[in-house]
C-alpha positions in Angstrom: -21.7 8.0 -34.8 -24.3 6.4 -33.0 -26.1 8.4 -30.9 -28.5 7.0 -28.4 -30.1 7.7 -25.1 -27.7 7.3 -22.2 -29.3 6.6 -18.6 -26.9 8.6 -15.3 -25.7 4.8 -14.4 -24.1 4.3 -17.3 -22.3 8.2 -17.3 -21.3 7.9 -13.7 -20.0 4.6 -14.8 -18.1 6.4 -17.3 -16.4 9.1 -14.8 -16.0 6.3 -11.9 -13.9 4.1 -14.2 -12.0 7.4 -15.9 -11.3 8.1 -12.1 -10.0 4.7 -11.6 -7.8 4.9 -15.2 -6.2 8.2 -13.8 -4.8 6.9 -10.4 -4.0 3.4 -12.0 -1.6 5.8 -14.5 -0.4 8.0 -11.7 0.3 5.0 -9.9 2.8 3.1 -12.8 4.2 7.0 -13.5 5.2 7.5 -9.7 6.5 3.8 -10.1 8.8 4.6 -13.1 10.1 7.5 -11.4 11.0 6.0 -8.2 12.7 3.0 -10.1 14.8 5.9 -11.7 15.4 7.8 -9.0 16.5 4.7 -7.1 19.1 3.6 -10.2 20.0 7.0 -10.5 21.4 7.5 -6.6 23.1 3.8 -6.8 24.7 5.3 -10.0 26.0 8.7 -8.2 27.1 6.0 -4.7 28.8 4.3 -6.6 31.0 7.1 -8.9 31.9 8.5 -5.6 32.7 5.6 -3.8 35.7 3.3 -4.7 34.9 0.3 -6.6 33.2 -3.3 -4.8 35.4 -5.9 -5.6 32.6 -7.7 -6.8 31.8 -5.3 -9.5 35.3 -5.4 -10.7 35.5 -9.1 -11.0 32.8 -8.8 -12.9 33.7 -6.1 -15.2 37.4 -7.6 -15.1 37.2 -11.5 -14.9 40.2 -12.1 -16.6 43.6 -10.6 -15.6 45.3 -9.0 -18.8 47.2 -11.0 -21.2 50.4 -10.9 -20.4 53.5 -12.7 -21.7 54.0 -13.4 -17.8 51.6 -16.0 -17.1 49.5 -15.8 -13.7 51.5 -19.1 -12.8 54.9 -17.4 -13.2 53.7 -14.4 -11.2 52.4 -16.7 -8.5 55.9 -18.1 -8.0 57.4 -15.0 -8.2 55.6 -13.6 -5.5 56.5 -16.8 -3.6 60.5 -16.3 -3.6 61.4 -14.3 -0.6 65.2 -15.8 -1.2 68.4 -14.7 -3.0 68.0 -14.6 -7.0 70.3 -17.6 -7.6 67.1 -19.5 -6.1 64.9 -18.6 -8.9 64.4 -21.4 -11.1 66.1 -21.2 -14.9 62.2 -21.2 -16.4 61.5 -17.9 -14.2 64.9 -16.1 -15.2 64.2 -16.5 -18.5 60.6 -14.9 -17.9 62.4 -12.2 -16.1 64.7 -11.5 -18.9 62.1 -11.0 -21.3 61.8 -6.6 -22.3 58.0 -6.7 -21.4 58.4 -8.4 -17.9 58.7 -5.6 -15.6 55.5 -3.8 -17.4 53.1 -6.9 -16.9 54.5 -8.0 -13.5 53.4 -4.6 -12.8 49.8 -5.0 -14.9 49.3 -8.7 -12.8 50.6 -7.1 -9.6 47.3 -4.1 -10.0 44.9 -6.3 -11.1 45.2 -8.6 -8.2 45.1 -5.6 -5.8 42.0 -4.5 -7.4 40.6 -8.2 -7.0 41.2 -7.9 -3.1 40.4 -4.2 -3.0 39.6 -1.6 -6.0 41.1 1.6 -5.5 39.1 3.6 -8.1 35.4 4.5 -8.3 33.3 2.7 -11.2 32.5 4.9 -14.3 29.4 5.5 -15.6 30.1 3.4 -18.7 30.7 0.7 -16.5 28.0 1.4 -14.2 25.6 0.9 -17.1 27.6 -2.4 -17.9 27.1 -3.7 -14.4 23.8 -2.8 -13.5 21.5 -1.6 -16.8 18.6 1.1 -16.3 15.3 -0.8 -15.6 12.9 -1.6 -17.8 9.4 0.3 -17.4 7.8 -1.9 -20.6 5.3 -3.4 -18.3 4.4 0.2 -16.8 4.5 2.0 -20.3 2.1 -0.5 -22.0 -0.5 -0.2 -18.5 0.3 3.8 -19.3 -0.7 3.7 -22.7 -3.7 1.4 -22.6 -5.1 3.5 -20.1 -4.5 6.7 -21.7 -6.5 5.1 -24.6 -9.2 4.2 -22.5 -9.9 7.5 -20.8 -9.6 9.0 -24.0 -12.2 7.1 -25.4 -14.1 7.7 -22.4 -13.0 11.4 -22.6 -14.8 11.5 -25.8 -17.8 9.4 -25.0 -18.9 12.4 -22.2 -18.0 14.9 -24.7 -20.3 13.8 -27.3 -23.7 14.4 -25.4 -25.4 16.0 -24.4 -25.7 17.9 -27.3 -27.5 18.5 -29.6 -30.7 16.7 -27.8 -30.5 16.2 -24.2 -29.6 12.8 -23.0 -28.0 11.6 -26.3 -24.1 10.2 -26.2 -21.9 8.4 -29.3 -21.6 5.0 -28.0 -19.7 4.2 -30.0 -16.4 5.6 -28.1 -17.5 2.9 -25.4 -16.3 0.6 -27.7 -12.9 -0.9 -26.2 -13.8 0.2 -22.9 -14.9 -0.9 -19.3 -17.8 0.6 -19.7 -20.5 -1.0 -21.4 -24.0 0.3 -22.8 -27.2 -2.0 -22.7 
């Protein structure tokens, strides 16, 4: 503790800059919350809406493996004529026991690529588009919580138990300085 005589300048210094702390902290709280309000009304949109097809490329590059390759289905889709036309290499894809199930599994996913027909979920919502970061905010929150603590602290000690007397000490760290 060190206790010395503290002139009004440098105690409405004190409350000016623990005024200024207070809104600068309300500011980056109301900031944090509108960031998360904002994520958290895209996330409801887009549950209730069906999925972009952007977002499901993205979550689904790839079309599944298959033992029907995207080639093969591409040629299938091609032949409008009778099935003597299909070439030897295709019937024997056809013949195969899985080849109905992944001409099927090919045949959604490219529908989805043109136009989803599901909502996203929220695991996949979080995938797509993460919550944001308030790091930056936080540490601003923090260090002025510290500081208008200490400054807290500062007016707190004096003037007690003489008149006029203050701890500067808990300016240390502060805006404020003492002479």
């Amino acid at each position: 503790m060190n206790m010395q005589q503290v002139g009004a300048e440098t105690l409405f210094a004190a409350q000016t800059r623990m005024a200024v702390l207070q809104q600068t902290v309300a500011e980056h709280q109301a900031a944090i919350g509108n960031r998360e309000s904002t994520h958290e009304q895209h996330k409801e949109a887009a549950m209730r809406e069906n999925m972009r097809p952007s977002d499901f490329l993205a979550l689904f590059p790839n079309p599944p493996a298959t033992v029907l390759t995207v080639e093969h289905f591409n040629q299938m889709r091609e032949i409008t004529g009778p099935v003597d036309l299909i070439p030897p290499e295709l019937q024997a894809v056809q013949s195969h026991p899985d080849f109905k199930a992944d001409y099927q599994a090919l045949e959604d996913y490219f529908r989805n690529v043109e136009s989803p027909q599901r909502p996203i979920t929220a695991e996949e919502f979080a995938t797509l588009y993460p919550a944001p970061s308030h790091t930056a905010d936080q540490a601003t929150i923090d260090a002025g919580q510290t500081e208008i603590n200490a400054l807290h602290a500062f007016l707190k000690s004096g003037p007690n138990p003489l008149p006029g007397l203050y701890d500067v000490d808990l300016l240390t760290n502060t805006e404020v300085s003492y002479p």
